[in-house]
C-alpha positions in Angstrom: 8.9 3.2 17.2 11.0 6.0 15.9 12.4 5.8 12.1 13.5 9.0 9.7 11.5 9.0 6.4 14.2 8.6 4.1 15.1 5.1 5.9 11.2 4.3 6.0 11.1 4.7 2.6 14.0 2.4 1.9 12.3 -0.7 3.9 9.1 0.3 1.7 11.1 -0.4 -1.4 12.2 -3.4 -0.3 9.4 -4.8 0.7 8.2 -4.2 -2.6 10.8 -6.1 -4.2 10.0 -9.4 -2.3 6.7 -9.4 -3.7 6.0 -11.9 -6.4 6.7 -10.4 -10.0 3.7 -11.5 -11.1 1.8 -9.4 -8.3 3.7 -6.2 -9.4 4.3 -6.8 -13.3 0.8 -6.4 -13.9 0.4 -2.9 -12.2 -0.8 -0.4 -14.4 -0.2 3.1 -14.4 0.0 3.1 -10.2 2.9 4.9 -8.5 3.8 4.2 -4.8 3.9 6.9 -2.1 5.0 7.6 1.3 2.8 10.0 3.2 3.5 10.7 7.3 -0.4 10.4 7.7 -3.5 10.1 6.1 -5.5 13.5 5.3 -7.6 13.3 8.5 -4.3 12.9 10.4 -5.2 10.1 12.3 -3.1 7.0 13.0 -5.7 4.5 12.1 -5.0 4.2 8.4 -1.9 2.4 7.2 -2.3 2.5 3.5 -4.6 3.4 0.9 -5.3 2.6 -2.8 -6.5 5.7 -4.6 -7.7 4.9 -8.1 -9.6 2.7 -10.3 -9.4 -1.4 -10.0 -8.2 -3.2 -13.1 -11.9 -4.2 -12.7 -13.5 -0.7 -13.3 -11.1 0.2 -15.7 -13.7 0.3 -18.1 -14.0 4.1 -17.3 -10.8 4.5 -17.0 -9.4 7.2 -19.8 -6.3 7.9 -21.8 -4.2 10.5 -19.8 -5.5 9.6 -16.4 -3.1 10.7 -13.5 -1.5 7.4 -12.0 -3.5 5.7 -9.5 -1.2 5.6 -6.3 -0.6 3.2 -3.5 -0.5 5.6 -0.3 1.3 4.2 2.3 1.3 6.6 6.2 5.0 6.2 7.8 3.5 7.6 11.4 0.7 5.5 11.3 3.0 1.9 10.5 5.2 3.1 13.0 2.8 3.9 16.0 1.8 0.2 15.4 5.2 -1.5 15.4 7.6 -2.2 18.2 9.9 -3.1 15.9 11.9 -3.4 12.4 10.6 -7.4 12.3 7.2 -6.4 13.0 7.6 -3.0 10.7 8.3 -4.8 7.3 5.6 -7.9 7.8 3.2 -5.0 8.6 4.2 -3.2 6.0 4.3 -6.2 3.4 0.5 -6.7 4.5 -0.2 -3.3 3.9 1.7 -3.6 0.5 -0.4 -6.5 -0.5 -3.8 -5.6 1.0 -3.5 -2.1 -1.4 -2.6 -3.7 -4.3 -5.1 -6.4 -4.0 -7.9 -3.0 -4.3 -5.8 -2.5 -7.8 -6.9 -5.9 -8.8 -10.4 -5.5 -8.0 -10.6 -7.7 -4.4 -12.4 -5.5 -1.8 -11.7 -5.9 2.0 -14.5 -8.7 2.5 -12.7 -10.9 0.2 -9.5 -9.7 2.0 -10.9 -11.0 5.2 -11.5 -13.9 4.0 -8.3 -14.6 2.5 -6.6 -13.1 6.2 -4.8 -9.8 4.3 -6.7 -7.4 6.3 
């Protein structure tokens, strides 16, 4: 699947605003960003959470950077055939990263069928 950034970032947005307020209200400090791949430059990685949990924030400082919510355009849409498949992989990928902000690690996430 084929898609220019500025339109991938769009469907980001708006996946974001279907989430529940009361997911996103309580974000702290954490910006969202749209990267084409991860560092490695592999496909295998749609998203990342790249900060401290709401659970660790314990060491967490006044005048920290914001903790950001990476998400990898190329690698979301090597693994879509589709817009319909593109935004419910994308809110997965949306909820699975901002579950890490809340302190639930990818067992629990498992468990719970977000990743």
């Amino acid at each position: 699947m084929e898609m220019d950034a500025a339109t991938f970032e769009q469907l980001v947005v708006d996946e974001l605003d279907l989430l529940p307020d009361d997911m996103v209200e309580g974000l702290d400090n954490v910006v969202f960003v749209v990267e084409d791949r991860p560092e490695d430059g592999s496909l295998d990685l749609l998203g990342l959470y790249d900060g401290w949990a709401l659970t660790e924030r314990d060491r967490y400082g006044v005048g920290e950077l914001p903790d950001r919510i990476i998400v990898y355009r190329e690698s979301h849409l090597a693994a879509c055939e589709n817009e319909e498949e593109l935004r419910d992989e994308l809110h997965t990928t949306l909820v699975h990263e901002i579950a890490h902000f809340y302190g639930i690690d990818d067992e629990r996430l498992h468990e719970l069928g977000w990743a």
